[in-house]
N, C-alpha and C positions, 0 to 999 in steps of 0.2 A: 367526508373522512379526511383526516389532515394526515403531517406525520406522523411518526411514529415518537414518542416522549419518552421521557425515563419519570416519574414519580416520586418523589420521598413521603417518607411519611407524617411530614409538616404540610403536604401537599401542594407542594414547590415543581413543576413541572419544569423540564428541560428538553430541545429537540435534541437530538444527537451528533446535530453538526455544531451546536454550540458548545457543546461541552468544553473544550479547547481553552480558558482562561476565565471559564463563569465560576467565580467563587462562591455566588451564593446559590450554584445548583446543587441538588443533591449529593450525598456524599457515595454516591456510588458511582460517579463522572470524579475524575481526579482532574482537576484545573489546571495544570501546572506540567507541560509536558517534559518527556526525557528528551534532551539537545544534547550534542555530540557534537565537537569540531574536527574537521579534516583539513590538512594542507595537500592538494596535488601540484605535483609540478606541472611544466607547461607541455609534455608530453605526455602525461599520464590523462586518461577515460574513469568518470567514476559514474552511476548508472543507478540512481535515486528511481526505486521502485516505492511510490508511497498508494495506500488501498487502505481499503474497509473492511470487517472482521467479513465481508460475504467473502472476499478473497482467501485471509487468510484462516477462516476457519477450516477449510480444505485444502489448501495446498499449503507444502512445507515450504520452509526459505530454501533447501537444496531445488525444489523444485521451479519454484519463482525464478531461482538465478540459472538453471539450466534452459529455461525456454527465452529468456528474458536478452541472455547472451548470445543467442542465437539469428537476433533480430536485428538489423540495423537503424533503422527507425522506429523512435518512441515508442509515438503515436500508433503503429503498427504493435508494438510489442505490447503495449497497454488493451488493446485492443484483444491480441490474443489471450491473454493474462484472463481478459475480463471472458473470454468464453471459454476456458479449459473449466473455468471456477466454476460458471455456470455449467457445463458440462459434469463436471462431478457430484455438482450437488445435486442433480438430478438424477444419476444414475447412482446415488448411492442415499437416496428419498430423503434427504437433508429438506425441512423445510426452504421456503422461498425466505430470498434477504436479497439486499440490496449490495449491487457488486458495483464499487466505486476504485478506479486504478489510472493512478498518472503515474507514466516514466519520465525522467528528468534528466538528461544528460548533461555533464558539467564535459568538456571540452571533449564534443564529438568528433571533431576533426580527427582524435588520436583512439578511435572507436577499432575495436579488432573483436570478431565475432571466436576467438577461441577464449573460451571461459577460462583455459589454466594461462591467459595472456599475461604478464609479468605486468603489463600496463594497465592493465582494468581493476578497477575494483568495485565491487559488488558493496552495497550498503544498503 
């Protein structure tokens, strides 16, 4: 048993991690993602929370950014992220999925764990 595919119905198969720039996968994968540019300054923290629908089909973005900000390391926060997900989905009989979560900090040095911090910002 492999992974899991998306199908068209020319029977064009796609995994789901490729989806991301495949033009000839099905038209239910959009090829072509949404980018967004940011300028920080050299004292501002900005806190790139990137996951997979196991995340966010259960937890809100308010939610993501209040546990998310509370952590000082990523890799710790990602970590958490990735079991509150799995924790809800379980206690609220959400089928099984796959929970995939990297945090990203662009200039952690200027990292302040208060969420209303003038310095941070959430994206």
């Amino acid at each position: 048993r492999g992974p899991l595919a998306v199908f068209s119905p020319s029977g064009i198969s796609l995994t789901m991690t490729r989806s991301i720039g495949d033009k000839d996968g099905p038209g239910s994968c959009v090829p072509i993602p949404d980018l967004t540019s940011l300028t920080l300054g050299a004292a501002e923290h900005a806190r790139f929370v990137l996951a997979s629908d196991g995340l966010w089909d259960v937890l809100s973005v308010a939610a993501v950014q209040s546990s998310v900000l509370k952590i000082r390391n990523p890799q710790v926060a990602a970590n958490r992220l990735a079991a509150l997900a799995m924790h809800k989905r379980v206690h609220t009989n959400r089928k099984p999925d796959d929970i995939t979560v990297i945090v990203v900090d662009v200039n952690p040095s200027s990292f302040c764990p208060d969420a209303l911090c003038s310095t941070c910002v959430m994206i």
